[in-house]
Each structure stands twice: as C-alpha cells, then as structure tokens.
C-alpha positions as CSV (number, residue, x, y, z in Angstrom):
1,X,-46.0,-6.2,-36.4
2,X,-47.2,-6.5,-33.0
3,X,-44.6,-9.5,-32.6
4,X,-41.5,-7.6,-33.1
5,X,-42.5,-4.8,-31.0
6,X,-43.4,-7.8,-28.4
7,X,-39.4,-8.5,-29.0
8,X,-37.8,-5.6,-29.3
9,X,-38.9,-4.5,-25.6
10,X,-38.4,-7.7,-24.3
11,X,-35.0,-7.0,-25.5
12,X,-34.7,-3.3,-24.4
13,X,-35.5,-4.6,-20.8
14,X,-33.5,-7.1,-20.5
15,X,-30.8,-4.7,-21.6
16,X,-32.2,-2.1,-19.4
17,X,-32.2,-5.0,-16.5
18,X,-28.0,-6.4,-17.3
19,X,-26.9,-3.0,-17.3
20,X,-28.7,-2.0,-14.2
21,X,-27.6,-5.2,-12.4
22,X,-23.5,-4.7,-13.8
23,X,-23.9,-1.1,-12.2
24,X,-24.9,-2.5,-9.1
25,X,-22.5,-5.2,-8.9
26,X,-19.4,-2.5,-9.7
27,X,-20.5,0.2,-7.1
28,X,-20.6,-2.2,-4.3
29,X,-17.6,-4.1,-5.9
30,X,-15.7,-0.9,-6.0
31,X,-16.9,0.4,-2.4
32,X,-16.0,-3.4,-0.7
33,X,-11.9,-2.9,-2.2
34,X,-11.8,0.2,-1.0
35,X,-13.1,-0.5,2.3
36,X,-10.2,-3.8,2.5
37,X,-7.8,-1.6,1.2
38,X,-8.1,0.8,4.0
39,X,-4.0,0.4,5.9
40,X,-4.8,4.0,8.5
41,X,-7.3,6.3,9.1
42,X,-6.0,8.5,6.4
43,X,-7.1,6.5,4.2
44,X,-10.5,7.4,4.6
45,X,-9.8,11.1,3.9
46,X,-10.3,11.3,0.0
47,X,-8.9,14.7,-0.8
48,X,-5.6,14.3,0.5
49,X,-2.6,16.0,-1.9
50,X,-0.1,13.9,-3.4
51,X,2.7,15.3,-1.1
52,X,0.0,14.5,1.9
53,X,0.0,10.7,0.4
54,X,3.7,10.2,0.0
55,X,4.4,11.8,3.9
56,X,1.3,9.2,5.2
57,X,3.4,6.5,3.3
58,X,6.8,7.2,4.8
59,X,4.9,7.4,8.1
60,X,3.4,3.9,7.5
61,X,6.5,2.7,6.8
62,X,8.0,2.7,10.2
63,X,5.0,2.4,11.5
64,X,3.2,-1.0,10.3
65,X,6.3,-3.0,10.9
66,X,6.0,-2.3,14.4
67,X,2.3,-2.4,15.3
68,X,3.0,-6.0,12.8
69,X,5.1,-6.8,16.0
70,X,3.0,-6.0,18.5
71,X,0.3,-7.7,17.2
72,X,2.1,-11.1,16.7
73,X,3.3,-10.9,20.1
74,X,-0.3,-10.3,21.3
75,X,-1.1,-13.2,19.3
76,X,1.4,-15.3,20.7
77,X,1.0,-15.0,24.1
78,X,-3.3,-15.2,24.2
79,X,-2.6,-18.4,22.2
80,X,0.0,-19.3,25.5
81,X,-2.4,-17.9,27.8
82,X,-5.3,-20.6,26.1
83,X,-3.3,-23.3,26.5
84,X,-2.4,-22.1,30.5
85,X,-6.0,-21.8,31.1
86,X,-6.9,-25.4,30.0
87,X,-3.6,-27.5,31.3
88,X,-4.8,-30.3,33.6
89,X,-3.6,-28.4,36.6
90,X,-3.7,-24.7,36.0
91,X,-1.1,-22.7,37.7
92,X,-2.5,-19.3,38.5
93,X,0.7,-17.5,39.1
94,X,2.0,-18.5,35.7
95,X,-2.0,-17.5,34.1
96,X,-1.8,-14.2,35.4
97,X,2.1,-13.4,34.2
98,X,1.3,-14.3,30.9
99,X,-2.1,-11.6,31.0
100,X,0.3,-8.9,32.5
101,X,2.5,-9.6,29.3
102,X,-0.7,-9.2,27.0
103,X,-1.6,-6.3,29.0
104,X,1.7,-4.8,28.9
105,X,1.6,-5.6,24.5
106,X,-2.1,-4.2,24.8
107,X,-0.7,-0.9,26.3
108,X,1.9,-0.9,23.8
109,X,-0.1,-0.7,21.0
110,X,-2.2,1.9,22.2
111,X,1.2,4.0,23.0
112,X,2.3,3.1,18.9
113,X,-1.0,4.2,17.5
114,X,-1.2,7.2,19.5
115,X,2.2,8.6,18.4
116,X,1.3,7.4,14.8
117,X,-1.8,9.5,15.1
118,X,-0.7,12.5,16.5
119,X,2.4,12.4,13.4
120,X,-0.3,12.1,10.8
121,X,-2.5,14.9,12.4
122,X,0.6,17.2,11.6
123,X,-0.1,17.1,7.9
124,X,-3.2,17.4,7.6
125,X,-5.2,20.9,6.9
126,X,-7.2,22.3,9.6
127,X,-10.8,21.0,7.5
128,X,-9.2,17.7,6.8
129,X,-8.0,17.7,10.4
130,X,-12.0,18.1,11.3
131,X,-13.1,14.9,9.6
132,X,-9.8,13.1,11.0
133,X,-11.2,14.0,14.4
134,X,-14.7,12.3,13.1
135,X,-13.2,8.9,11.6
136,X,-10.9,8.8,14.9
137,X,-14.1,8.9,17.5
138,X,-16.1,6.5,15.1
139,X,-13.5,4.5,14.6
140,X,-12.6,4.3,18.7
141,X,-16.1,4.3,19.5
142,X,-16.6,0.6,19.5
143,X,-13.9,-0.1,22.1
144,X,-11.0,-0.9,20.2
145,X,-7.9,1.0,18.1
146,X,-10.4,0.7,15.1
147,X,-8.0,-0.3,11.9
148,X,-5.3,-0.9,14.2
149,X,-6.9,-3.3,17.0
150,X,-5.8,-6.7,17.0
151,X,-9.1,-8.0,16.3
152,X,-9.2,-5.9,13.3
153,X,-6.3,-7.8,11.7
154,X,-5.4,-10.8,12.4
155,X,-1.7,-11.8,11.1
C-alpha cells in the first residue's frame, strides 16, 4: 500500500512540476512576441478601441515606408563613412561631407517621428494620452527615438 501512494505522488508532482514549467514557458513566450511585435509606441497602450487601431494603422502606413527610407539611407552612408575612415589615405573633406549627410538623415528622422507622434497623440483619450506621455519619456530616455532609432531596427 505504501508503494502506490509512493507512486501516485511521485506522479502528482511531476504533473504538478510539467504543468508549472509549460505555464512558465507560455507567459514569457507570450510576453517576448509581444514585446517583437511592438511597430510604434501605440502599441504598448493595451486598451486602445478598434476604430483607435485601424486610425494607428492608416497612420503607419505612410509612415514606416518612410522612416524605412530614412533608415537605409542612414545605413548606407555610415557603412560609406567606415570605409572613408579606413582608406589608405583618408581625405577629411570627403569624411566630414558624408557625417553632415548622416547628420542631415539623423535630423530627418527625428523631424518624421515627431510629426508621426504628434498625429497619433490626436486620437488618443486624455488617460490614454497620460501613459503615451510615460512610454514616450521612457522610451526617449535612453538617447535614442526608442522603437524608431536606427539602432533599434536594423534593415
């Protein structure tokens, strides 16, 4: 008797022990797509209507293609600005053209994400406009454009 008692919770726990672990595994699972899945700060705003969700989609859709732009360009010319840097002679005028160009693409972006946050803001509801304000100074507070910075995506 005292055998199959022995069993049955060896059983139970081990049960006890895969269930646990799947439950886990499918809460961070589920938290790391969404986090990936993220394409604008609106995104991180859960209670959002419907009509909210199509109107941040239509936004997006003029909007992506041409940070997508910006960024390749960006891309491009620190790639050309690498290769100026370690030519056997370095030319300094050329160097420091190609950095006002990355500045000037640099600048651009920030202008594009700017207007892109200020058309989102407009359909938002004044609490919902209160944690938009939150994500945007977390997001900015390291520095960069946050989901929008180059180093954030790299195409």
């Amino acid at each position: 008797m005292g055998l199959v008692f022995f069993f049955l919770g060896l059983v139970s726990g081990l049960t006890l022990a895969a269930v646990s672990v799947a439950a886990v595994y499918w809460q961070f699972k589920r938290r790391r797509s969404r986090r990936f899945n993220v394409q604008g700060y609106l995104d991180l705003i859960p209670d959002l209507s419907e009509e909210q969700r199509r109107q941040v989609q239509e936004i997006r859709r003029v909007f992506l293609p041409k940070v997508a732009r910006i960024r390749q360009d960006l891309y491009l010319k620190r790639a050309e600005l690498a290769d100026l840097l370690f030519t056997e002679s370095p030319e300094r005028p050329k160097i420091f053209e190609v950095a006002d160009q990355i500045l000037h693409h640099q600048s651009e972006l920030e202008h594009e994400v700017i207007d892109h946050i200020l058309e989102e803001r407009q359909i938002l509801t004044p609490a919902q406009e209160r944690r938009f304000y939150t994500i945007i100074v977390d997001q900015f507070g390291s520095g960069g454009l946050g989901v929008h910075d180059v180093k954030a995506r790299r195409t």
